[in-house]
C-alpha positions in Angstrom: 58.2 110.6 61.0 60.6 113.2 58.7 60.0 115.9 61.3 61.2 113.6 64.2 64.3 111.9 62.5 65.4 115.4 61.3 65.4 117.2 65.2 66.9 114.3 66.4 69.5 114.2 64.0 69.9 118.1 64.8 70.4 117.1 68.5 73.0 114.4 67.6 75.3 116.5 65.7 74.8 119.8 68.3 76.0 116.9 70.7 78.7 116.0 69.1 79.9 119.6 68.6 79.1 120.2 72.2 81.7 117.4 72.9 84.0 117.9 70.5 84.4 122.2 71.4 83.9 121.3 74.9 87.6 121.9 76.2 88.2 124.2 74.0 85.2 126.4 75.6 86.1 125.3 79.0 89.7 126.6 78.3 88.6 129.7 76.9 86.4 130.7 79.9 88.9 129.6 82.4 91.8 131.9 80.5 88.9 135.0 80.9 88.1 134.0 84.1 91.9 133.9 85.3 91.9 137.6 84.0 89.0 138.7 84.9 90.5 137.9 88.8 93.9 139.3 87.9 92.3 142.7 86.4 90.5 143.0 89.8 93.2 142.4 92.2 95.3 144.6 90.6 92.6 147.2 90.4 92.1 146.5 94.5 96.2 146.9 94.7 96.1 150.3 92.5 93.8 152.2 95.4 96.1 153.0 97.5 98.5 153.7 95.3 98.9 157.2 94.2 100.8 156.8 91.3 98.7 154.4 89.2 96.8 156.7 87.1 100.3 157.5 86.0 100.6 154.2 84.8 97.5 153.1 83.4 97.6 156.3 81.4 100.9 155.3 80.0 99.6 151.4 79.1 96.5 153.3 77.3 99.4 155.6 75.6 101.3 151.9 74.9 98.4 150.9 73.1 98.0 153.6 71.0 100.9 153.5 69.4 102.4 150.9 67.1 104.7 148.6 67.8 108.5 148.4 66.7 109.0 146.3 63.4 112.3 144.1 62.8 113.7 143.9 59.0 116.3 141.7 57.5 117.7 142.8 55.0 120.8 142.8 52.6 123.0 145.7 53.2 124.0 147.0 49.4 127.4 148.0 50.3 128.8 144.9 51.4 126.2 142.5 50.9 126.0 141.3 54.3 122.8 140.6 55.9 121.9 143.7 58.7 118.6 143.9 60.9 116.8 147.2 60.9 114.2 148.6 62.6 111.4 150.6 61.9 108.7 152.8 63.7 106.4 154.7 62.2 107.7 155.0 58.9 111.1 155.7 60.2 113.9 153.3 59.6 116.7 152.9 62.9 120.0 151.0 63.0 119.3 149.9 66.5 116.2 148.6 68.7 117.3 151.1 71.1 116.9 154.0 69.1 113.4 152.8 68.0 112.5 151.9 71.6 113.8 155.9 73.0 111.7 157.4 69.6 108.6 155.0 70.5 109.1 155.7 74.1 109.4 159.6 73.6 106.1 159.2 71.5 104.2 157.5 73.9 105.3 160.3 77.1 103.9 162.9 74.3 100.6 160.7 74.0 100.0 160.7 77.9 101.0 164.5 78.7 98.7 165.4 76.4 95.9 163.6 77.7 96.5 165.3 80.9 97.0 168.6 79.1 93.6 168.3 78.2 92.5 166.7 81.2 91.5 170.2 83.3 89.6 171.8 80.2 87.6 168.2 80.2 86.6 167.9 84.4 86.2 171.9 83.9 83.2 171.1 81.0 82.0 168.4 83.6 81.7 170.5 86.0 79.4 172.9 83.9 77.5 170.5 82.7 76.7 169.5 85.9 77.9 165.9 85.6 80.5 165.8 88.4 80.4 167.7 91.9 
């Protein structure tokens, strides 16, 4: 009698759960569906375009790096509030200097992945992984 009251209590409550999370889980694989499909075409629309590896090598680059912080803060001179900006450690007056330093460090990010590329298709090629 215990054994039987306890699974069907266990049942109830993952039923409830299942109801209760139910849009939330519908929601969720709708949003990974939606870009799963979006991934997909654009990989379909990047085949016949020759510059793409140029640009998914830059969003890897994007990735890599971190992104731009804004700071308010108090300025000591005149006590006015003033916005900063910091990247990497590094504090700027201006977004747009931040952005040109963050952008100048990803371009160094993705010319040296293909610096490196030939040395890496070269050691494919004598391992005998690629033809």
């Amino acid at each position: 009698m215990f054994w039987n009251l306890t699974n069907v209590t266990l049942i109830a409550l993952a039923a409830i759960a299942l109801f209760w999370l139910w849009p939330r889980l519908t929601a969720a694989f709708k949003r990974f569906d939606e870009d799963n499909r979006a991934r997909i075409e654009r990989q379909w629309r990047e085949r016949g375009d020759r510059d793409a590896h140029i640009r998914h090598t830059l969003d890897v680059a994007e990735e890599q790096v971190e992104a731009i912080v804004e700071i308010k803060q108090t300025d000591p001179r005149t006590a006015t509030p003033v916005t900063r900006y910091a990247f990497e450690g590094a504090w700027y007056a201006s977004r747009d200097e931040a952005e040109q330093v963050r952008a100048q460090k990803i371009g160094d990010i993705a010319r040296g992945f293909y610096r490196d590329l030939p040395a890496a298709l070269a050691a494919r090629r004598r391992d005998g992984r690629l033809n």
